[in-house]
C-alpha positions as CSV (number, residue, x, y, z in Angstrom):
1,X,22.5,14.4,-19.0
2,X,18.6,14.4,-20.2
3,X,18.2,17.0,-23.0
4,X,14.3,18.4,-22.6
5,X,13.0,20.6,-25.5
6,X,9.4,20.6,-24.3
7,X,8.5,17.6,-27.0
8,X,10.1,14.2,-26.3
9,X,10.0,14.1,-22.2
10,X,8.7,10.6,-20.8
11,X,7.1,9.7,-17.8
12,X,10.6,7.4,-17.2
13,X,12.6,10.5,-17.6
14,X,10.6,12.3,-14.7
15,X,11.0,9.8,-12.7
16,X,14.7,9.9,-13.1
17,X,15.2,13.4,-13.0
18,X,12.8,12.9,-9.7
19,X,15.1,10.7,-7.8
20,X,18.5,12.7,-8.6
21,X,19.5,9.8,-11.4
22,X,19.2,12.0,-14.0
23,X,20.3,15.6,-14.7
24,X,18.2,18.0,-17.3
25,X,19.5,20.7,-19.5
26,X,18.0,23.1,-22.5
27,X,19.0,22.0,-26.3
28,X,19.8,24.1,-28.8
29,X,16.2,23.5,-30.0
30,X,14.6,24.4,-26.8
31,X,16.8,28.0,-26.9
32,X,16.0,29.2,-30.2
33,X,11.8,28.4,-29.2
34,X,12.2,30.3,-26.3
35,X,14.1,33.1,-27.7
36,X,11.5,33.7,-30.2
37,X,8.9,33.3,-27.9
38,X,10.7,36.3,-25.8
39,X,11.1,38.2,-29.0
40,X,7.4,38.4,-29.3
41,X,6.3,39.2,-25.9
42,X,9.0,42.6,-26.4
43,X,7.6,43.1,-29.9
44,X,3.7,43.7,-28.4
45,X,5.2,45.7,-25.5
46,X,7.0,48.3,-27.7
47,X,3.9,48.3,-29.6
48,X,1.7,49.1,-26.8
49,X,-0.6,46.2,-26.9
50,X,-3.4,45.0,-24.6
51,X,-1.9,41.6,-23.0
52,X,-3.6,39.5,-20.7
53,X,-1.0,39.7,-17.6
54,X,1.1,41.5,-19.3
55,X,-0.5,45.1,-19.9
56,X,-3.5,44.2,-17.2
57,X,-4.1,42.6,-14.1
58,X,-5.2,39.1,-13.3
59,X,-8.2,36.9,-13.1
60,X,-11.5,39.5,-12.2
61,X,-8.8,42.2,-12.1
62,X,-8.3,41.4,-16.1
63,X,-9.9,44.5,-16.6
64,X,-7.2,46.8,-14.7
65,X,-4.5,48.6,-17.1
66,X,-1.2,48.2,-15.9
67,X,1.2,51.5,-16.7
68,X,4.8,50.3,-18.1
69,X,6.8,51.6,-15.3
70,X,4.7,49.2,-12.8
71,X,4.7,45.7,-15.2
72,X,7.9,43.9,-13.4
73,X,6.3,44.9,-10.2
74,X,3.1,43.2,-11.4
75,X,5.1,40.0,-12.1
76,X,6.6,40.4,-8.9
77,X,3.7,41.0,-6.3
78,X,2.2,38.1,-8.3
79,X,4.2,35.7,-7.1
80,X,4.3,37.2,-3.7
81,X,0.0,37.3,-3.1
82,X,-0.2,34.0,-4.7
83,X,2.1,32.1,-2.5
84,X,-0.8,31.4,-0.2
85,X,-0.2,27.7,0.1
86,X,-0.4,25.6,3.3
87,X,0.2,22.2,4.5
88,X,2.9,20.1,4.4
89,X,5.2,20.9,2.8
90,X,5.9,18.4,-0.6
91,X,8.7,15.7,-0.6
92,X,11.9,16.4,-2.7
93,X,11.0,14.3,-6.0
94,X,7.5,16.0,-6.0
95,X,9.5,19.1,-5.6
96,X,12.0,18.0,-8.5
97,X,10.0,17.0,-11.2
98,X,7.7,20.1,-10.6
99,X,10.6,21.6,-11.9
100,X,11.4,20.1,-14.2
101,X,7.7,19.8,-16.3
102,X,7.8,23.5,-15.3
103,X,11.0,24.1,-17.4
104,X,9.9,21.6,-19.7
105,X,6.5,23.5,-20.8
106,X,8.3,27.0,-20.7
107,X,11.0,25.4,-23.5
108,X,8.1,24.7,-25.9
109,X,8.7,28.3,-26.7
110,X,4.8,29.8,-26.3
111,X,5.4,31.2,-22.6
112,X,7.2,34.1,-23.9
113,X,9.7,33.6,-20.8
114,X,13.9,34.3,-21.1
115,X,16.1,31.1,-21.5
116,X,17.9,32.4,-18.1
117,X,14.6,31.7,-15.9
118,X,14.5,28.0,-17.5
119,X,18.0,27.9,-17.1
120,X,17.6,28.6,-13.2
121,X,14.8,26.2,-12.5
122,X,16.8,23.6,-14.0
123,X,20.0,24.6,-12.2
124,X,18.3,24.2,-9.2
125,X,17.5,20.6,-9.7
126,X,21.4,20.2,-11.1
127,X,22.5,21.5,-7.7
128,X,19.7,19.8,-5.0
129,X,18.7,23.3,-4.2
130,X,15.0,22.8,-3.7
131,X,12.4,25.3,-3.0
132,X,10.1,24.5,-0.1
133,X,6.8,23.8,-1.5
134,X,3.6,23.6,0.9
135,X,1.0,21.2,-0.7
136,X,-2.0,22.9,-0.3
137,X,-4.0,25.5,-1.8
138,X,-4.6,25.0,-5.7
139,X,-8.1,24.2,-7.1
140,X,-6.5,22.9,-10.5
141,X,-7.4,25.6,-12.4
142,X,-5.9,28.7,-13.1
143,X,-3.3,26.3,-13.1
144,X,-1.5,24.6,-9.8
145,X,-1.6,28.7,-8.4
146,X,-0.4,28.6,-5.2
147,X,2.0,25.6,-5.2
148,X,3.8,27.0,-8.0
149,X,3.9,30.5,-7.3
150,X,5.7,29.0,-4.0
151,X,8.2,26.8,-6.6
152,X,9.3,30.3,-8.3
153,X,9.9,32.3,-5.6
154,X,13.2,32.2,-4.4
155,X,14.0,33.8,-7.9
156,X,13.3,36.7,-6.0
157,X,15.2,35.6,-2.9
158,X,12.1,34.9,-1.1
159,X,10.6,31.8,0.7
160,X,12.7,28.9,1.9
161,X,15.1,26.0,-0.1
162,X,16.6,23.1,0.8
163,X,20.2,22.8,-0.1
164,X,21.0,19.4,-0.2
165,X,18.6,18.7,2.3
166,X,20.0,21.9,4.5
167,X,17.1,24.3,5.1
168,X,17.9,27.8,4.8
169,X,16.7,30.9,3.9
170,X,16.4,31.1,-0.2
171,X,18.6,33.6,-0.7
172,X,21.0,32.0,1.1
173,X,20.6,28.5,-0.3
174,X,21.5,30.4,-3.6
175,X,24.6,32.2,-2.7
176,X,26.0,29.1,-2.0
177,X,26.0,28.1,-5.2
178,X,26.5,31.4,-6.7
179,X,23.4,32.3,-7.6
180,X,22.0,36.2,-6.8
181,X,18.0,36.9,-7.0
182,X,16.3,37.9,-10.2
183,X,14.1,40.3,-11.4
184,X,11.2,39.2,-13.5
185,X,10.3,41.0,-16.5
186,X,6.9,41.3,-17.9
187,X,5.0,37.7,-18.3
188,X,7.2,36.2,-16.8
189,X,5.4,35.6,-13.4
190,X,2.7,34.2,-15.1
191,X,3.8,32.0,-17.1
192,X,5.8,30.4,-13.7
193,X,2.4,29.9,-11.8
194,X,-0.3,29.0,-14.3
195,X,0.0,25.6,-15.3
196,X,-0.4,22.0,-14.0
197,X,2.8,20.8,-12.9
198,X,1.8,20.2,-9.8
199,X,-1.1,17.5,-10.8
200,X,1.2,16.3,-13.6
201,X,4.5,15.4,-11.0
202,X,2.1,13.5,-8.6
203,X,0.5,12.2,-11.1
204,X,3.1,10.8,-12.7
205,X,4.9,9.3,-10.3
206,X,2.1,7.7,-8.8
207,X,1.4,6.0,-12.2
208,X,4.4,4.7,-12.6
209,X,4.2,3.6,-8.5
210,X,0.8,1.9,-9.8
211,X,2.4,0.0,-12.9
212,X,4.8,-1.5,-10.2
213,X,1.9,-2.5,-8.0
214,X,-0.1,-4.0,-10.2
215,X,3.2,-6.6,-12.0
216,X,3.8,-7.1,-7.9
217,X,0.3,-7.8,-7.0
218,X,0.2,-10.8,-9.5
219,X,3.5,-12.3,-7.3
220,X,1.9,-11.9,-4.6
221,X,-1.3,-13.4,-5.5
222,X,0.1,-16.3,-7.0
223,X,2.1,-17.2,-4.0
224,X,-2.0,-16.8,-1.9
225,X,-3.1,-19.2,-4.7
226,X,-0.9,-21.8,-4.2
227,X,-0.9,-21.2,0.2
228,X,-5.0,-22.0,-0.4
229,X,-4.6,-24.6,-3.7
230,X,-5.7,-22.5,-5.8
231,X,-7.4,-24.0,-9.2
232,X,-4.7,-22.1,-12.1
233,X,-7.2,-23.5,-14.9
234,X,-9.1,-20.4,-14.3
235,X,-6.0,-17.8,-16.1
236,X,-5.8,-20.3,-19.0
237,X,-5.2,-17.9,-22.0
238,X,-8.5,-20.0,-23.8
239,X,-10.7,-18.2,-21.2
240,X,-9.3,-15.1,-21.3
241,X,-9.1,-14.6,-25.0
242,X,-13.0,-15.2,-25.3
243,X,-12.8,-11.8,-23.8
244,X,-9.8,-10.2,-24.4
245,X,-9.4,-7.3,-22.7
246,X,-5.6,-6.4,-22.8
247,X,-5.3,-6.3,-18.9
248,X,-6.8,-9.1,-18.2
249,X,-4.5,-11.1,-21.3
250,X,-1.2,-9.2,-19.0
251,X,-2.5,-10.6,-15.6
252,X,-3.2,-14.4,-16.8
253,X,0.0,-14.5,-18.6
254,X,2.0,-13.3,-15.2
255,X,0.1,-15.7,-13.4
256,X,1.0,-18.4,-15.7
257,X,4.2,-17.7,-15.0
258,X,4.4,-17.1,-11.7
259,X,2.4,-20.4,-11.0
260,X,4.4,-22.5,-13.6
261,X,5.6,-26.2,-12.2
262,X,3.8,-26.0,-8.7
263,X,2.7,-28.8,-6.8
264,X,0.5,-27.1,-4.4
265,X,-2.3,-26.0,-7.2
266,X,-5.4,-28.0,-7.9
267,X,-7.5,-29.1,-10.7
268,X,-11.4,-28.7,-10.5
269,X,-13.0,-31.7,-8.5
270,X,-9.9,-31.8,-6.8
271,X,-11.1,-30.4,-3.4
272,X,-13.2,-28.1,-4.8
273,X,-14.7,-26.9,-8.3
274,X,-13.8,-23.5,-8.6
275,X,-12.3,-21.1,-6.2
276,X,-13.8,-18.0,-4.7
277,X,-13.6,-15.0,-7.0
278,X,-10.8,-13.4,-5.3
279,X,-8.7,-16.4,-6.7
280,X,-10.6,-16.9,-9.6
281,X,-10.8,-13.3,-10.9
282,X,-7.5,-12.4,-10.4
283,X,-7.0,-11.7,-14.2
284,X,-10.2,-9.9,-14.4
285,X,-9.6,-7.7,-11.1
286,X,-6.3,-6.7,-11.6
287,X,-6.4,-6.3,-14.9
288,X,-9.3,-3.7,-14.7
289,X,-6.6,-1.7,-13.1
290,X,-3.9,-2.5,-15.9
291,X,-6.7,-0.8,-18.1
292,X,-7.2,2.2,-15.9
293,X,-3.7,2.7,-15.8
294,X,-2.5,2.3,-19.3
295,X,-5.6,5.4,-20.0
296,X,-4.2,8.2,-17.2
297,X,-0.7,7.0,-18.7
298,X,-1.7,7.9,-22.3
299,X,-3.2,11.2,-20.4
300,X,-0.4,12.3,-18.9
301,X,2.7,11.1,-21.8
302,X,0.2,14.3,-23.5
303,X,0.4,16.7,-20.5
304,X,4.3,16.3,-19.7
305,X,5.1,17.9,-23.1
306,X,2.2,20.3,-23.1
307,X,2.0,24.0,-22.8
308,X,-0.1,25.3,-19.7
309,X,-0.2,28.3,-19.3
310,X,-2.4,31.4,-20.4
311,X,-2.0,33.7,-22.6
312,X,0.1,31.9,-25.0
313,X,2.8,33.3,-27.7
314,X,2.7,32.0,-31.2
315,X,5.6,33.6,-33.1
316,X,5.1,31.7,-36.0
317,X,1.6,33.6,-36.4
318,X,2.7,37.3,-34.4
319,X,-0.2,36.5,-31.9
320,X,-0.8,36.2,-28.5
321,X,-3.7,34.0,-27.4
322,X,-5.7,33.5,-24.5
323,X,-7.1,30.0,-23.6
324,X,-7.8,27.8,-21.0
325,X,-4.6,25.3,-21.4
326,X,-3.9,25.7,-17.6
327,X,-7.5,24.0,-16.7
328,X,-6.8,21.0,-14.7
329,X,-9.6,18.8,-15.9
330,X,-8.2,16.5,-18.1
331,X,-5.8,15.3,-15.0
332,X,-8.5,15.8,-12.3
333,X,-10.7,13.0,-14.0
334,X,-7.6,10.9,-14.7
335,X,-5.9,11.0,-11.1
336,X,-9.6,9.9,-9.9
337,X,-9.6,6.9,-11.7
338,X,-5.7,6.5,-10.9
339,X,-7.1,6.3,-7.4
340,X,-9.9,3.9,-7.6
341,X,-7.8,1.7,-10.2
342,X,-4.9,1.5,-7.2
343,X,-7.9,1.2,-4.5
344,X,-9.2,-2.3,-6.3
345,X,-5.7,-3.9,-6.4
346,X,-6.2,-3.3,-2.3
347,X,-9.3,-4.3,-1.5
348,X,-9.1,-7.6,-3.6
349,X,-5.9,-7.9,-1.6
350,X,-7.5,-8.1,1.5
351,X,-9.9,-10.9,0.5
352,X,-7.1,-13.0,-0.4
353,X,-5.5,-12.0,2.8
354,X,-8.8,-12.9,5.0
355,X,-9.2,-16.4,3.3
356,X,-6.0,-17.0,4.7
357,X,-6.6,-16.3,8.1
358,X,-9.8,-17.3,8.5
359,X,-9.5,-21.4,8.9
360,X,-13.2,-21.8,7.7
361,X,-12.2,-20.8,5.0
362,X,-8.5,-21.7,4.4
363,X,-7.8,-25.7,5.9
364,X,-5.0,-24.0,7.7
365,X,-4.6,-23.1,11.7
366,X,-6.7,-20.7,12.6
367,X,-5.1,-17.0,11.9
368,X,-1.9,-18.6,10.7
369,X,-0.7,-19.7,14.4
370,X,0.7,-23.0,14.9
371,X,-0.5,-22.4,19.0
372,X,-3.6,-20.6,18.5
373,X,-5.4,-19.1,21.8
374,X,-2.1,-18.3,23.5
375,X,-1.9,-16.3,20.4
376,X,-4.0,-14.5,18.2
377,X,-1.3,-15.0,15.2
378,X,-2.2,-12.6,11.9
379,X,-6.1,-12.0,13.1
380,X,-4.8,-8.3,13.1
381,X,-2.9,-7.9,10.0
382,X,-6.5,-8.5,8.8
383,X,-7.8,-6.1,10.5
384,X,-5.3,-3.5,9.8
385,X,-5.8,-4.7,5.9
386,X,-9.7,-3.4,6.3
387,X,-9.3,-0.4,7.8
388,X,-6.6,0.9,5.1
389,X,-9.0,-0.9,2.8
390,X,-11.9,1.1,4.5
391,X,-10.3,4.0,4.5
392,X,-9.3,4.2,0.7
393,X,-12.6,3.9,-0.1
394,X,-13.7,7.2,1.8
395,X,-10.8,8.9,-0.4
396,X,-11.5,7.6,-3.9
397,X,-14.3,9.7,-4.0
398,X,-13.5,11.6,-6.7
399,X,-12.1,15.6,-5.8
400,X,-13.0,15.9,-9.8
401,X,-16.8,16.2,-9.4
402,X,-16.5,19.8,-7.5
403,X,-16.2,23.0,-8.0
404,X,-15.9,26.0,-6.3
405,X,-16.2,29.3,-7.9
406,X,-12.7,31.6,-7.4
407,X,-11.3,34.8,-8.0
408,X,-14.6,37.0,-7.9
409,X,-16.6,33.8,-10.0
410,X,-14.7,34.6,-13.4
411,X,-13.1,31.1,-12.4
412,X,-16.4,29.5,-11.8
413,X,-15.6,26.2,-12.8
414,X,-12.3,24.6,-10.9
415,X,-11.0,20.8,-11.4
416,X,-9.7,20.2,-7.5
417,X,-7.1,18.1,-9.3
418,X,-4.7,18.9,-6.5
419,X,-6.9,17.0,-4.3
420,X,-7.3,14.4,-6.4
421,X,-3.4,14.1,-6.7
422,X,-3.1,14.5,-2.9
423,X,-5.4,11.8,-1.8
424,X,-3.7,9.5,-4.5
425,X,-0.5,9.6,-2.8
426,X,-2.3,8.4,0.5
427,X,-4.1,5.7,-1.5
428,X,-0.8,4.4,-3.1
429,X,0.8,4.1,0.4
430,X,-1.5,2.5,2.4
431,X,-2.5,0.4,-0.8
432,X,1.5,-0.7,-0.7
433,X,0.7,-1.8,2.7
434,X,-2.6,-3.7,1.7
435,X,-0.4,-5.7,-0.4
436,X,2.4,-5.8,2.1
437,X,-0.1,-7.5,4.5
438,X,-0.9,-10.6,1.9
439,X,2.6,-10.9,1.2
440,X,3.6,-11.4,4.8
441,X,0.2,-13.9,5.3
442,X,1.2,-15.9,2.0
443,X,4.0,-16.9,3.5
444,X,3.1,-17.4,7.1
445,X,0.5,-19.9,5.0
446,X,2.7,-21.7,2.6
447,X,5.2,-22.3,5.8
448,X,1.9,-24.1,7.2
449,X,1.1,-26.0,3.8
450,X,4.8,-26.8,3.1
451,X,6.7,-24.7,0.8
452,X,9.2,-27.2,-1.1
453,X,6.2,-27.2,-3.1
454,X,6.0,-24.2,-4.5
455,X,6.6,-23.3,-8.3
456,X,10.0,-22.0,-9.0
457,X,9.0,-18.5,-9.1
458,X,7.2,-18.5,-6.0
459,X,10.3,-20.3,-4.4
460,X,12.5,-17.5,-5.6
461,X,9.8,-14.8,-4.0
462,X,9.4,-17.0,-0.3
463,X,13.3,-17.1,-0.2
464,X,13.8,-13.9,-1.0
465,X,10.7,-12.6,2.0
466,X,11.9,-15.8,4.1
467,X,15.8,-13.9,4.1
468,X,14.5,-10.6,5.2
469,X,11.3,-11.3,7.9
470,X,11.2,-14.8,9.6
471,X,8.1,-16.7,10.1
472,X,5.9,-15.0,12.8
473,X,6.5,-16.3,16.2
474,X,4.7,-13.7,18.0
475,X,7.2,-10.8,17.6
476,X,5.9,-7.2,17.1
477,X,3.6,-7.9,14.4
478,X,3.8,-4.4,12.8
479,X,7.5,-4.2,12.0
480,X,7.1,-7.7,10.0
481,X,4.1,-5.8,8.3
482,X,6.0,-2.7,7.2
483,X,9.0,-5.0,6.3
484,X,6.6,-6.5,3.9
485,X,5.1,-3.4,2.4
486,X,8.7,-2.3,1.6
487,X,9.8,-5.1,0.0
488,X,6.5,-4.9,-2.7
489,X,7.0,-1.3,-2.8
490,X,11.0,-1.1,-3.7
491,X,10.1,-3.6,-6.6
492,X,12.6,-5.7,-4.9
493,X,10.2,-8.5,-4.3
494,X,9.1,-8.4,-8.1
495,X,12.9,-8.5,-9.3
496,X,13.5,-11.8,-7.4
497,X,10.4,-13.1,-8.7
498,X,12.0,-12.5,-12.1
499,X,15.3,-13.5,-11.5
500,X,16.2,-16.3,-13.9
501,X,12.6,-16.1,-16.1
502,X,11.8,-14.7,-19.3
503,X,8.8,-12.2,-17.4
């Protein structure tokens, strides 16, 4: 069971709580934060203060006084106007950890929120009850609006769950599991929809997705390097210490490894002096991405245990605050570079994977057939590689560089970091296929070069692709290609690249 305070959650325990391998709960800590927190929020009511969402209206309506006798209803119709979101509708771990970093910012204790509201998000996820989620419609400021306002609302019995995968009505889904509707008390409503959870779950899971990808892309590499004898003096740690960037140090040293006791490499002079740069500048390459990741990961370890919503209850002090803690921008930059970061892992991917086919460039048949003209061979995984290629280029430009002005221009500056977290789940699938591609080509070409050869790492990796697709024969090309993209994505092809080595 993963205890969650709102302090110590990692990036590994969303992930686990994402894909049902985990279970959260409230500590003892988390209880007594949110009970004070609570405590507070009563204490300004009874003393008929002016609260932000609490005692007024919202955005430009911030100005409207809201009698006590209609504050629940305010909390209420909130969720209800803002669940304007469109789309399809997000996957289950999305849904999950959106959940979870929910309850896990409410438990900080400065939402001013009940402990049985946390306690019901996170039952949810205990019981695979999920709410239905659209994925469209936030800007990424006031907070992930729309999607969340759609998370939270079968506490009242409204919108649609799914109940261990069963779709059903939410009210419904509940009773099954002995669960009646709620009524939301005053701030509470707020404090369920302003925030960034929905930035902060893609996010997340895409980096971790990313840190895969890039410790898989140096496998597969290695295995292009040795199908074209590739010239390893180029990763020697000499080189890449006169300019030590700590991704590049990461890349050179897996390659080392992965390349370690092959007979298919080169030396310079060999047959050539130095190879082209997507051979040579592996380290380089892929490390820039190693780089851009280790940043957005250092952004969002801060944003998992972060409070984002507005206004904000410090008990310690008796005040209530408002600030702009549910502003997107610091994950709307960070999911752009995310993008671009994965992007470059692709598109140097497809070089390798054109070298390969191309046999003026390669000293192998000409697309990887042994009986080319009857057959075209892998010419069109190449093709398939640059228009996935092409086509993350059109989506890393980055959602973070507009605006558009909402709710009557007192939001007039927005961070789009939905989009950006949107368009990165595209880029990490079809980047996973980029990579797929090369590893399906690598060893359609070290089956041409001759793969007892290989180094004993990139033996284990060929056997372990060889015992799942079978050299191309002019089957359906496509299957082979998403065989291929599975196997780098699972981390499957990684772990028997590692089985029996130190990496």
């Amino acid at each position: 069971m993963l205890e969650i305070d709102g302090h110590h959650l990692t990036l590994e325990d969303v992930k686990a709580v994402a894909r049902g391998v985990e279970q959260p709960r409230l500590t003892a800590r988390a209880a007594r934060q949110l009970k004070d927190s609570r405590d507070m929020v009563e204490e300004a009511l009874r003393d008929g203060r002016a609260v932000y969402g609490v005692t007024t209206g919202f955005g430009d309506l911030a100005r409207v006084p809201i009698p006590p006798e209609d504050r629940e209803i305010l909390q209420e119709n909130l969720l209800k106007n803002h669940a304007a979101g469109v789309g399809p509708e997000l996957p289950a771990d999305v849904v999950r950890a959106m959940l979870l970093l929910r309850a896990n910012a409410l438990a900080k204790g400065y939402s001013g929120v009940r402990i049985d509201l946390v306690e019901r998000l996170l039952t949810w996820i205990r019981e695979d009850c999920l709410p239905v989620v659209p994925s469209q419609g936030s800007v990424g400021a006031s907070g992930d609006l729309a999607p969340l306002a759609h998370l939270a609302l079968p506490l009242l019995g409204l919108g649609e769950m799914h109940l261990r995968g069963e779709r059903l009505p939410a009210t419904d889904a509940q009773a099954r599991i002995g669960l009646q509707p709620m009524r939301l008390q005053a701030k509470e409503g707020l404090a369920l929809t302003n925030g960034t959870q929905l930035m902060a779950s893609i996010g997340t899971l895409g980096l971790l997705e990313a840190e895969l990808m890039a410790d898989t892309a140096d496998v597969v590499a290695s295995l292009t390097v040795q199908a074209l004898h590739g010239i390893p003096d180029a990763y020697d740690e000499s080189i890449i210490l006169a300019r030590p960037h700590p991704g590049a140090i990461q890349a050179a040293r897996n390659l080392r490894t992965w390349l370690a006791g092959s007979k298919l490499t080169t030396s310079p002079g060999q047959l050539r002096m130095q190879d082209p740069y997507s051979l040579r500048c592996i380290p380089q390459a892929h490390g820039a991405s190693r780089q851009a990741f280790a940043h957005v990961r250092t952004v969002l370890e801060i944003e998992v245990n972060s409070a984002t919503d507005n206004p904000l209850v410090f008990p310690d002090e008796q005040q209530v605050r408002s600030g702009g803690n549910f502003h997107g921008e610091p994950l709307a930059v960070a999911l752009d570079y995310l993008s671009i970061a994965v992007a470059e892992l692709a598109s140097i991917s497809e070089r390798r994977t054109e070298r390969m086919v191309n046999p003026h460039l390669s000293g192998l048949p000409p697309f990887l057939s042994d009986h080319g003209g009857i057959s075209s061979g892998l010419m069109i995984a190449q093709y398939t590689s640059a228009a996935l290629v092409s086509h993350n280029k059109v989506l890393c430009h980055p959602a973070s560089v507009d605006s558009i002005p909402t709710s009557g221009n007192q939001e007039d500056f927005v961070s789009m970091g939905s989009v950006g977290a949107l368009k990165l789940r595209e880029v990490l699938r079809q980047s996973w296929q980029v990579l797929g591609i090369e590893l399906v080509a690598a060893c359609q070409a070290l089956d041409l070069a001759g793969p007892a050869d290989l180094s004993p790492a990139g033996k284990r990796a060929y056997d372990f692709v060889r015992g799942r697709i079978a050299y191309y024969d002019d089957t359906v090309l496509s299957l082979d290609l998403a065989a291929g993209a599975e196997l780098c994505r699972s981390g499957a092809l990684l772990a028997a690249a590692q089985e029996g080595s130190d990496s």
